[in-house]
C-alpha atoms as an extended CHARMM CRD file, in Angstrom:
* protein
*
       188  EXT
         1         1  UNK       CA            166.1370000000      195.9870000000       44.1450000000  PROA      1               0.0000000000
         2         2  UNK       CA            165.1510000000      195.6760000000       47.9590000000  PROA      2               0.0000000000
         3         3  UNK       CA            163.7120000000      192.4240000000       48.6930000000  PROA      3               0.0000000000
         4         4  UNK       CA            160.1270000000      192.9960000000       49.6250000000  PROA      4               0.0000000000
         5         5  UNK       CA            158.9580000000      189.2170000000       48.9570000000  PROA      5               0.0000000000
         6         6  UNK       CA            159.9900000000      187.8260000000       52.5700000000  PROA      6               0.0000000000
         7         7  UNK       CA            157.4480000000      190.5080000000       54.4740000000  PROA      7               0.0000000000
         8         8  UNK       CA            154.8240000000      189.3990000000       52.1760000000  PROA      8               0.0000000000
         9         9  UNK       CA            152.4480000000      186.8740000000       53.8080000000  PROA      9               0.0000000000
        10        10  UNK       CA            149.5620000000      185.5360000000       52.8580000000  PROA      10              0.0000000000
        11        11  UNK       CA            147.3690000000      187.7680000000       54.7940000000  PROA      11              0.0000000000
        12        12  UNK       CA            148.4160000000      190.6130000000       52.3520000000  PROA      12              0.0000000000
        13        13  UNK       CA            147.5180000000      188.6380000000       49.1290000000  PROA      13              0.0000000000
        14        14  UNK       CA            143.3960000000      190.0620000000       49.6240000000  PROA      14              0.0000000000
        15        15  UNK       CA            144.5400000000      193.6730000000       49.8310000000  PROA      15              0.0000000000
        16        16  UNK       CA            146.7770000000      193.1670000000       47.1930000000  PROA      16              0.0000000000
        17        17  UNK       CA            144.9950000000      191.6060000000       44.6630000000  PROA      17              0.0000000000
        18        18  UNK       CA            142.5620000000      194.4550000000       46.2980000000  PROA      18              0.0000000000
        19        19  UNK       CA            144.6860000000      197.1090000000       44.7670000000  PROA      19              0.0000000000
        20        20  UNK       CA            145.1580000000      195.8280000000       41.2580000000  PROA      20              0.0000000000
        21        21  UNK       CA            141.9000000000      195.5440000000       40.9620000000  PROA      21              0.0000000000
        22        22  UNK       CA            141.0440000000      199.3130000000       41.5690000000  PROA      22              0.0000000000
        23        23  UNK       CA            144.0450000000      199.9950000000       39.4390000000  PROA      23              0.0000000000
        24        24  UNK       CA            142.1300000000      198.7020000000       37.2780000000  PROA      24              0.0000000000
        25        25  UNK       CA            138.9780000000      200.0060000000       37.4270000000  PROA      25              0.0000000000
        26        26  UNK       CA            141.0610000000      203.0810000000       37.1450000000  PROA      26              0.0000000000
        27        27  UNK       CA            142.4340000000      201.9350000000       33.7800000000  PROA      27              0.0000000000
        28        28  UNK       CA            138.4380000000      200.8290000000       32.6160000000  PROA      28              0.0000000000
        29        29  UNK       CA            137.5930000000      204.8810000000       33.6070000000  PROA      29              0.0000000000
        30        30  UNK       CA            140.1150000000      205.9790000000       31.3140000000  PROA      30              0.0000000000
        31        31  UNK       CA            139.2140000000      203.9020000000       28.5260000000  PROA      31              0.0000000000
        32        32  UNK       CA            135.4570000000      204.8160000000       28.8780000000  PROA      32              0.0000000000
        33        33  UNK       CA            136.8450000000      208.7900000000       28.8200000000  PROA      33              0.0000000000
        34        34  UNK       CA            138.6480000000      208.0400000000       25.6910000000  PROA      34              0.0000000000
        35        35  UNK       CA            135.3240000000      206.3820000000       24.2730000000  PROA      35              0.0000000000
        36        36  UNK       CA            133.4780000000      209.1920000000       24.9670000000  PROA      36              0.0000000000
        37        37  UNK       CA            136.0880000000      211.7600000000       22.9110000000  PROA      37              0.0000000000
        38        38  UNK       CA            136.3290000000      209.3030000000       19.9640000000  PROA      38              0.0000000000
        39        39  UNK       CA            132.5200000000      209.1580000000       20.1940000000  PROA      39              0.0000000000
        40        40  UNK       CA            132.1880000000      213.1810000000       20.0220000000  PROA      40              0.0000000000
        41        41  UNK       CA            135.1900000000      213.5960000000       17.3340000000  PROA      41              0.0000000000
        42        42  UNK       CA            132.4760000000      210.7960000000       14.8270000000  PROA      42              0.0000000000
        43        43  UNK       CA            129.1340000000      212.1100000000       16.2870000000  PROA      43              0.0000000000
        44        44  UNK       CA            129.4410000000      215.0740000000       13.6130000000  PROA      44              0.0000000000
        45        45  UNK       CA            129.8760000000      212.8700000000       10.5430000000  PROA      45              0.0000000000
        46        46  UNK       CA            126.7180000000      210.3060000000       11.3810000000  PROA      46              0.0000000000
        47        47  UNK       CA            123.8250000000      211.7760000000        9.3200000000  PROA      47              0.0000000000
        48        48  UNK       CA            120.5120000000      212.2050000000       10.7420000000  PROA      48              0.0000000000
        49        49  UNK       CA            118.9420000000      210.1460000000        7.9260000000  PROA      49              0.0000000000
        50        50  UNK       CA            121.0860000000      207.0550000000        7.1510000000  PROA      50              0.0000000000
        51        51  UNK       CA            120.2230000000      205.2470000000        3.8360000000  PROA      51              0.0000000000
        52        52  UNK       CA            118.5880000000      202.1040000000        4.1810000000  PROA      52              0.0000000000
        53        53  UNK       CA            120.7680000000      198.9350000000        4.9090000000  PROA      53              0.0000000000
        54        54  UNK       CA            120.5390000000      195.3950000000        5.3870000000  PROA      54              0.0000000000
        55        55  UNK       CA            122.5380000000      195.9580000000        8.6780000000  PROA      55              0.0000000000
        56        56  UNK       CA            122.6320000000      198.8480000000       10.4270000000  PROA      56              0.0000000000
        57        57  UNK       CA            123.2340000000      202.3890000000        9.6060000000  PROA      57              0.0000000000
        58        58  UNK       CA            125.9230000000      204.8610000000       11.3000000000  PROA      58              0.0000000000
        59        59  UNK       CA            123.1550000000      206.7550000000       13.3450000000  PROA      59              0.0000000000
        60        60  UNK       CA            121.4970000000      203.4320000000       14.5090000000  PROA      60              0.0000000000
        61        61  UNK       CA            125.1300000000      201.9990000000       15.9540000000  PROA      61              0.0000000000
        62        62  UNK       CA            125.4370000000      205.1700000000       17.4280000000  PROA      62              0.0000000000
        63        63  UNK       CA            121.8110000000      204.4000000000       19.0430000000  PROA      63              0.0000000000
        64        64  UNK       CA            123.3900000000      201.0310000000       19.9200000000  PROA      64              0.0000000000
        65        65  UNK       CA            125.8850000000      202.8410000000       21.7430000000  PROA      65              0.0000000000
        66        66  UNK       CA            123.9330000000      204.9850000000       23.9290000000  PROA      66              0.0000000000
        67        67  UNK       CA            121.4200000000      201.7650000000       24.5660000000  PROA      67              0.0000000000
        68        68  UNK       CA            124.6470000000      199.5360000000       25.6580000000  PROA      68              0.0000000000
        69        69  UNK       CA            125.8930000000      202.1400000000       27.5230000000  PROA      69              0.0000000000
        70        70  UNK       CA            122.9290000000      202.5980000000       29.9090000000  PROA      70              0.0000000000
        71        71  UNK       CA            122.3580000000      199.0430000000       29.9250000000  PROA      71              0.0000000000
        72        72  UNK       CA            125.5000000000      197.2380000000       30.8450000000  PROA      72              0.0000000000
        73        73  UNK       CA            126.5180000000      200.8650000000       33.3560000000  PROA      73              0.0000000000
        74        74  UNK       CA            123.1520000000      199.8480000000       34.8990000000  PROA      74              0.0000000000
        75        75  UNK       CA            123.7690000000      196.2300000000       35.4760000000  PROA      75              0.0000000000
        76        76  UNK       CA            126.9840000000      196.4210000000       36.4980000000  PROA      76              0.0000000000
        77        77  UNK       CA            125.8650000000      198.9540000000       39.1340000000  PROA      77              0.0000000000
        78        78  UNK       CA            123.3850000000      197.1230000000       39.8720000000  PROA      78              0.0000000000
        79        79  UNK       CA            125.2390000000      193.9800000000       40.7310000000  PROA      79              0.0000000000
        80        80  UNK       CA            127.5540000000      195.7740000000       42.9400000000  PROA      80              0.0000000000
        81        81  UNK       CA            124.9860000000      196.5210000000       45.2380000000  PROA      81              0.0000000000
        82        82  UNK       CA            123.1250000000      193.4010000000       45.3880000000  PROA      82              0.0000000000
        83        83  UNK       CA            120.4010000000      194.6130000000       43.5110000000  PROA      83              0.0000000000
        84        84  UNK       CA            120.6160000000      192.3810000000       40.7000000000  PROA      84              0.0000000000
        85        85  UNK       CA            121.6680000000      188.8180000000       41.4380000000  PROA      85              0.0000000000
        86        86  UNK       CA            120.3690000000      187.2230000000       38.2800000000  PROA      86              0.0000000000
        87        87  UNK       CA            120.7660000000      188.4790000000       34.4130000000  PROA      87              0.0000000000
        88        88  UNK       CA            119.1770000000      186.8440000000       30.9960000000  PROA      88              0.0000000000
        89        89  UNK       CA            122.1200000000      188.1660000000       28.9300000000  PROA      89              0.0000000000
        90        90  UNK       CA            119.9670000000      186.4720000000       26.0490000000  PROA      90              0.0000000000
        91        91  UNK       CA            116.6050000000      188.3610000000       27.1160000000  PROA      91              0.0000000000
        92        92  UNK       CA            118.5470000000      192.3160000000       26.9950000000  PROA      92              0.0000000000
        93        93  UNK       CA            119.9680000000      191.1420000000       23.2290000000  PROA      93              0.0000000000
        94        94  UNK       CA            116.8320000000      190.3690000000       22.0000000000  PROA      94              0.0000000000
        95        95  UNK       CA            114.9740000000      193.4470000000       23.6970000000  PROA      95              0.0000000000
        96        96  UNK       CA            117.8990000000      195.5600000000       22.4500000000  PROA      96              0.0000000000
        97        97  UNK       CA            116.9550000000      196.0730000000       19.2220000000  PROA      97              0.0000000000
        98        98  UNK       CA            113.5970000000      197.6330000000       20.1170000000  PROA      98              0.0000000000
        99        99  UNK       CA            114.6260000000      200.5910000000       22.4730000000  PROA      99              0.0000000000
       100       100  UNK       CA            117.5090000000      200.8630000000       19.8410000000  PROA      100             0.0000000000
       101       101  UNK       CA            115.1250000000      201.8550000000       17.4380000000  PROA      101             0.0000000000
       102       102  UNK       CA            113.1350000000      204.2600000000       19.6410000000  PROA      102             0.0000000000
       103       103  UNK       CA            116.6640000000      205.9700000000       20.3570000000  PROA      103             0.0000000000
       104       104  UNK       CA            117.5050000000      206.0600000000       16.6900000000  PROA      104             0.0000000000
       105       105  UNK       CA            114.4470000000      208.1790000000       16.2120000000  PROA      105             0.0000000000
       106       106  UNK       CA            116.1620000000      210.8480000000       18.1870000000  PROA      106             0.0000000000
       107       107  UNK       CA            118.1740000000      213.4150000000       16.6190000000  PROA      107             0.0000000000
       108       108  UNK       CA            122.4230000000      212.3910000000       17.4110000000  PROA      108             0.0000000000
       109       109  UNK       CA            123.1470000000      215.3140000000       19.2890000000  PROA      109             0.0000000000
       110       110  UNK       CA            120.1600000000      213.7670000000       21.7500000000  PROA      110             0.0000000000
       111       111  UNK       CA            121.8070000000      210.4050000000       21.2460000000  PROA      111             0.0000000000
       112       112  UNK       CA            125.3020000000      211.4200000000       21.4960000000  PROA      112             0.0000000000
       113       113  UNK       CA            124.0640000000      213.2090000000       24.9270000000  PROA      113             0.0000000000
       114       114  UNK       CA            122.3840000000      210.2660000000       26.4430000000  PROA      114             0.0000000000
       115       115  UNK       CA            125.2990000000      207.8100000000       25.9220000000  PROA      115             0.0000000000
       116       116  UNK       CA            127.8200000000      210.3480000000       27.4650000000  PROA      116             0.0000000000
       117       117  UNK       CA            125.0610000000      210.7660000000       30.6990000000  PROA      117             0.0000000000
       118       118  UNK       CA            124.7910000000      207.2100000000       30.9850000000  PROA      118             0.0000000000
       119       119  UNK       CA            128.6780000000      206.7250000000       30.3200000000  PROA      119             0.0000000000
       120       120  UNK       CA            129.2150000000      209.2850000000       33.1210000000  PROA      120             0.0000000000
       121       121  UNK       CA            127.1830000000      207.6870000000       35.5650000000  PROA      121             0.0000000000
       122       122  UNK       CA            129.3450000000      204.5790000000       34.8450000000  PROA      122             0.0000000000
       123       123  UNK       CA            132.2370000000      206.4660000000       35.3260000000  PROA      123             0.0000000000
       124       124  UNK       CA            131.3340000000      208.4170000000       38.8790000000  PROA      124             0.0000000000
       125       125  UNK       CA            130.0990000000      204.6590000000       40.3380000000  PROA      125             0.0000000000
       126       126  UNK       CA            133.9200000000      203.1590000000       39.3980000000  PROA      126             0.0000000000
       127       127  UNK       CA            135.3720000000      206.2410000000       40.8870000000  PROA      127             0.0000000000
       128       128  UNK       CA            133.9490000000      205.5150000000       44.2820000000  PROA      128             0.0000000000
       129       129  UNK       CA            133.3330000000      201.3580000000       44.1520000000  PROA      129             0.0000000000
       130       130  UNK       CA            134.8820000000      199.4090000000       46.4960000000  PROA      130             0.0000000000
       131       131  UNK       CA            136.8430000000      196.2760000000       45.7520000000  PROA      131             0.0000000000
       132       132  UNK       CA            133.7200000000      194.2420000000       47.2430000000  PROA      132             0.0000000000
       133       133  UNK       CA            131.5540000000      195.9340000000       45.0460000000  PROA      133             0.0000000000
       134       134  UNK       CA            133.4150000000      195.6040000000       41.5650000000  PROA      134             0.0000000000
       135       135  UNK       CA            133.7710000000      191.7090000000       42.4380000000  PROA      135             0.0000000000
       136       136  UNK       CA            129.8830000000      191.2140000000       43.3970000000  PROA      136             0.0000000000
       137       137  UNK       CA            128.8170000000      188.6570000000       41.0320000000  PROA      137             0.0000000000
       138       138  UNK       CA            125.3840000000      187.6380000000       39.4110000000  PROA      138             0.0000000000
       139       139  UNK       CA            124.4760000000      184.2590000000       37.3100000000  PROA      139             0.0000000000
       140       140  UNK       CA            124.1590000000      184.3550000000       33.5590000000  PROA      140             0.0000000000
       141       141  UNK       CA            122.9930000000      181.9770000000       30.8310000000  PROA      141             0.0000000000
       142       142  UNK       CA            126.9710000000      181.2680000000       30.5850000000  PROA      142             0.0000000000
       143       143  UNK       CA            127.6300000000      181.1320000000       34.2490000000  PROA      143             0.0000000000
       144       144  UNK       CA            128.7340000000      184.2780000000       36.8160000000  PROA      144             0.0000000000
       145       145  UNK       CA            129.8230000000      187.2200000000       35.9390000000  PROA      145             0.0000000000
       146       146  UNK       CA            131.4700000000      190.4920000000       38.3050000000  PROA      146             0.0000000000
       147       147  UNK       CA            129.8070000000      193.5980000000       38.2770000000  PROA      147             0.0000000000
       148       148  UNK       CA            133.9160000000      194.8410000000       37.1410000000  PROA      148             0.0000000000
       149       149  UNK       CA            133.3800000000      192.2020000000       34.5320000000  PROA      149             0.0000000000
       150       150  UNK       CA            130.0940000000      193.9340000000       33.0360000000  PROA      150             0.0000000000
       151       151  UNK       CA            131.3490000000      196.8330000000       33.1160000000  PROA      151             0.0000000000
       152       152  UNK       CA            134.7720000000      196.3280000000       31.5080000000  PROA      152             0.0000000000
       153       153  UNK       CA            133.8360000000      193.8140000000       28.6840000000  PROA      153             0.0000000000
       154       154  UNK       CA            129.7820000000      194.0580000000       27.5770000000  PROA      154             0.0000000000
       155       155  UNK       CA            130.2390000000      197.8320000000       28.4060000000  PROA      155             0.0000000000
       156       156  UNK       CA            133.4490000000      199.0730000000       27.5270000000  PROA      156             0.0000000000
       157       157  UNK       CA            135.0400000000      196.4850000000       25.1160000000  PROA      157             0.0000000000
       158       158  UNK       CA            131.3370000000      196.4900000000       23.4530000000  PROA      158             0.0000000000
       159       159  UNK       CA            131.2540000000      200.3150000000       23.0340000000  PROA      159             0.0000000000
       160       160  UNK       CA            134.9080000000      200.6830000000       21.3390000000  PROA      160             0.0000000000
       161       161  UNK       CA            134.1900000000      198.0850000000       19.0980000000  PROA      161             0.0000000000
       162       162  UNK       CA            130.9050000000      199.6860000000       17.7200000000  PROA      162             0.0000000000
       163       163  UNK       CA            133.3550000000      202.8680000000       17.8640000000  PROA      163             0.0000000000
       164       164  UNK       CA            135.8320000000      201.1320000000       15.6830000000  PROA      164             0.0000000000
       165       165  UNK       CA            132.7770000000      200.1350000000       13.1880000000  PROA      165             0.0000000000
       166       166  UNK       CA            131.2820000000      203.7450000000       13.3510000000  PROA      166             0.0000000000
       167       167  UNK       CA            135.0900000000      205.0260000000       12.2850000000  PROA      167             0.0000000000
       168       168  UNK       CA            135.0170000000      202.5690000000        9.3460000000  PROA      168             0.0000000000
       169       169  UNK       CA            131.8290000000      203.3670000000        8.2090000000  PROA      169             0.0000000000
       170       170  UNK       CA            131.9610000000      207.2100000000        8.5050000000  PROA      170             0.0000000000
       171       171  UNK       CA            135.0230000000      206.9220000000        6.3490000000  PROA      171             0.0000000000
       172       172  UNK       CA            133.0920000000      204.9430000000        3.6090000000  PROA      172             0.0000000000
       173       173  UNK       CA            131.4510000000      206.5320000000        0.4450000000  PROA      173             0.0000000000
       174       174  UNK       CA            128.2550000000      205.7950000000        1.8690000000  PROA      174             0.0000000000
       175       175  UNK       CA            127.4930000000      204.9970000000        5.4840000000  PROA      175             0.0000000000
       176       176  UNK       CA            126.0000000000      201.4730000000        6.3870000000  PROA      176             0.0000000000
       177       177  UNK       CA            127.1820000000      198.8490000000        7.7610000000  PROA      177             0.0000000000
       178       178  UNK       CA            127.4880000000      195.4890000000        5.4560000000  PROA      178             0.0000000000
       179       179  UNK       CA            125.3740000000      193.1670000000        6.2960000000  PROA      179             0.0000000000
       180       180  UNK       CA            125.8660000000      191.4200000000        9.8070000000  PROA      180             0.0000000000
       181       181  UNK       CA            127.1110000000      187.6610000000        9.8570000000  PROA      181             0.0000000000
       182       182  UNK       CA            124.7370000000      185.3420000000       12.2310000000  PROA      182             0.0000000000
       183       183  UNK       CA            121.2990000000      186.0640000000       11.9690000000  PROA      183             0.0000000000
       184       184  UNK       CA            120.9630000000      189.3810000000       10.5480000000  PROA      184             0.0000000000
       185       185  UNK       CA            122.4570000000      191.0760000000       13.8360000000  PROA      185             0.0000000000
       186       186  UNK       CA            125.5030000000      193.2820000000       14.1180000000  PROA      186             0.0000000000
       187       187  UNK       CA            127.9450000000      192.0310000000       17.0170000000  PROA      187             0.0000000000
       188       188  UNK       CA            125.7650000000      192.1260000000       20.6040000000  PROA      188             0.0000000000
């Protein structure tokens, strides 16, 4: 192996920490691609009318998912630009829950439609953000957060795990969600 180590200075550490992290913001694209397939390849199994549940039904997670997907797409965006330099992580949970409802009363192919829209806006904006822009930071409840950080974890972590819940479900006799732990609520 050639010895690279004793050219590297520590004037090259920014552009190479630089690098990783657009690698990966590559890697958070691809995931949010795969979402999107695993979310068309369940979309045909929710029912339009889910029975009622003490937690949620398959067609309201899959409202969940289109309402995290604009939301945390839209922050994270919106930190990167400087738009947004202050979030009340505690204030979009509790509001969630409302416009998840409204969505719910839309037929899934509508819903399954408006999380892929808002998944591919997400998607062009990582294509095309800067290193500056996916480290732009805003303060939480919890302390600050990176616009990559948004993106990556509330956003795409948070959409394959309702994904993994809507695959459990759909393969279940009859499609609801058990009861959440902590308050009534599924995970944020």
């Amino acid at each position: 192996m050639k010895q690279e180590s004793t050219a590297f200075t520590a004037a090259d550490v920014p552009r190479f920490f630089d690098e990783i992290l657009l690698y990966e913001a590559g890697k958070v694209v691809e995931r949010l691609r795969a979402a999107g397939e695993r979310l068309d390849r369940l979309a045909p199994s929710v029912p339009e009318d889910g029975p009622e549940a003490t937690g949620w039904n398959a067609k309201e997670v899959l409202a969940h998912i289109a309402v995290l997907s604009r939301a945390y797409g839209v922050f994270g965006y919106m930190v990167a630009t400087g738009r947004l330099t202050e979030l009340a992580i505690g204030d979009v949970i509790s509001q969630r829950d409302v416009v998840g409802e409204e969505m719910a009363g839309r037929p899934v192919a509508d819903i399954v439609a408006e999380a892929h829209r808002q998944q591919d806006r997400t998607i062009a904006f990582l294509e095309k953000a800067t290193p500056e822009q996916l480290r732009a930071t805003c303060r939480t409840e919890s302390g600050t957060v990176s616009a990559e950080y948004l993106i990556r974890f509330p956003l795409v972590a948070h959409l394959e795990l309702h994904l993994d819940q809507l695959e459990q479900v759909l393969g279940a006799p009859h499609p609801t969600l058990p009861p959440p732990a902590g308050g009534g609520r599924v995970v944020q």
